[in-house]
N, C-alpha and C positions, 0 to 999 in steps of 0.2 A: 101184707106187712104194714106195722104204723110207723108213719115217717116220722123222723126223728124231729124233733124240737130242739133249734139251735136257740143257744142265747145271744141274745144282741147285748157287745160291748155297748154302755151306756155315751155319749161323747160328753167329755168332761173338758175343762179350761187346757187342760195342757194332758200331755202322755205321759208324764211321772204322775208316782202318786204323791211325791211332796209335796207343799203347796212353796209359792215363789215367797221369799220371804228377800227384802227389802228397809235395811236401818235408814231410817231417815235424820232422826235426832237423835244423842246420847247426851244423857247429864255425866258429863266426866268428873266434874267436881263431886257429885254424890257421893264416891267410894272413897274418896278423901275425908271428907267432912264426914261422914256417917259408917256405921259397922253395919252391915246389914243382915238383916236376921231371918225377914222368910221375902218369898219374891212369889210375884203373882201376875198373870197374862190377864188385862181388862179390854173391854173391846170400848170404843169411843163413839159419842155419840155426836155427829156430828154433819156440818149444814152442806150443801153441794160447793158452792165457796172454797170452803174449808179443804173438802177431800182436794179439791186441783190444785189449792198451793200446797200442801202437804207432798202433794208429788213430785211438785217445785223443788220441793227439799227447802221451802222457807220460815221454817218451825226452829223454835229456841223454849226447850221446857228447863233452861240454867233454875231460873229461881220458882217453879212453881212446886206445887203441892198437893198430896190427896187431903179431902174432910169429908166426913158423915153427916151429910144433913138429913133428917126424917128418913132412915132405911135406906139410904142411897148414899154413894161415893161420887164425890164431884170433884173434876182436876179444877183449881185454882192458879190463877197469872201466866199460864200458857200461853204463849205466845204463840198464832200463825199467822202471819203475817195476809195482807188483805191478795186475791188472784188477780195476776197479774192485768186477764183479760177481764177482769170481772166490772159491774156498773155500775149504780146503783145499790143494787141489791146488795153489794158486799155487806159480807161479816164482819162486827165487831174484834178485831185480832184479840184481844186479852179477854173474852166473856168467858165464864165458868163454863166448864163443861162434864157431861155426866157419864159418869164410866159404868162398862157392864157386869157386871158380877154373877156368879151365883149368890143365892138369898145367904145358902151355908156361910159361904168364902165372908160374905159381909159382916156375917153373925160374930164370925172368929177374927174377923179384921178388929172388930169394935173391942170385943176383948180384950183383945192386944194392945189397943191402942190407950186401954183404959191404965193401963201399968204405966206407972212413971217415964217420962224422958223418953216417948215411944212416938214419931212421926209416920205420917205414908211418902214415900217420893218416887216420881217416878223416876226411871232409869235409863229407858230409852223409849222412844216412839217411833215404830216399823210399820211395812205393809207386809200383809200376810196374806197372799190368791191379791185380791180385789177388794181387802178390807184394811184399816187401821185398828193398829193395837198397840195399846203402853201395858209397856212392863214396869208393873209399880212394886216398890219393895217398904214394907215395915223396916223401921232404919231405929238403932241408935244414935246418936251427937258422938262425934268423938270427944275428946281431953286434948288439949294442946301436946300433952307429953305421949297419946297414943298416935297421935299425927305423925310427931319426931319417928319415934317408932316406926313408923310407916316407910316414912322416907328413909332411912336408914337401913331398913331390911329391905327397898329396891334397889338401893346404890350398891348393896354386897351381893343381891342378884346380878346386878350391869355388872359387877367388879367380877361376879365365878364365871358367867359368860363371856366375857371378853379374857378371860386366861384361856380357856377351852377353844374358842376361835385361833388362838393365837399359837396353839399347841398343833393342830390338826392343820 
């Protein structure tokens, strides 16, 4: 008889198949200030510096931005702040930095971006396993009057909530 062929479980980072996922930053203001229209997972490209404050948790993307330069998406004004242990060698905290795309996703970014009153922002910036990733979204501006709006249809959220708490 032929013996059998087992297969050997490969050893992977962890025993789920999820990978560990980890918010670092969120732009809270985004969804205030902007309507967002499509949202997109980029992966970052970025210096050894970088990756160890980012685990710091000492990143602030409030005011930065996505741009298309020559075929490529590059985060602008990001801030991470310089590692703590770091020497010399540190990184510039606010340098441009280039995000990873498919060629497609790019193709259809720039499109998009070509329509009126259409920015990239990102939204938040997470670890995902052993990697960094922003979540950038194609965004409209709001109107001052779709702001009002905003706020007004969360205050009658907090207001239904809190009668149904107070029921139960």
């Amino acid at each position: 008889m032929a013996a059998k062929k087992s297969k050997k479980k490969l050893n992977t980072h962890s025993d789920t198949s999820q990978p560990f996922f980890k918010t670092v930053a969120t732009n809270r203001r985004a969804r205030y200030d902007y309507e967002i229209l499509e949202q997109y997972e980029a992966g970052i490209v970025l210096s050894g510096t970088e990756i160890k404050a980012i685990r710091e948790g000492r990143v602030n993307i409030g005011q930065s931005f996505g741009r298309i330069v020559d075929s490529e998406i590059w985060l602008l004004n990001a801030h991470i702040a310089e590692y703590s242990a770091g020497n010399l060698a540190n990184h510039d905290p606010t340098r441009n930095r280039k995000l990873l795309l498919k060629t497609r996703q790019i193709s259809d970014i720039r499109q998009e971006l070509k329509s009126a009153g259409l920015t990239l922002i990102p939204l938040r910036l997470y670890l995902k396993g052993h990697l960094a990733k922003v979540e950038i979204a194609l965004c409209r501006g709001k109107r001052q009057y779709d702001k009002r709006q905003t706020l007004i249809r969360k205050t009658q959220d907090r207001e239904i909530e809190a009668s149904f708490n107070r029921r139960e």
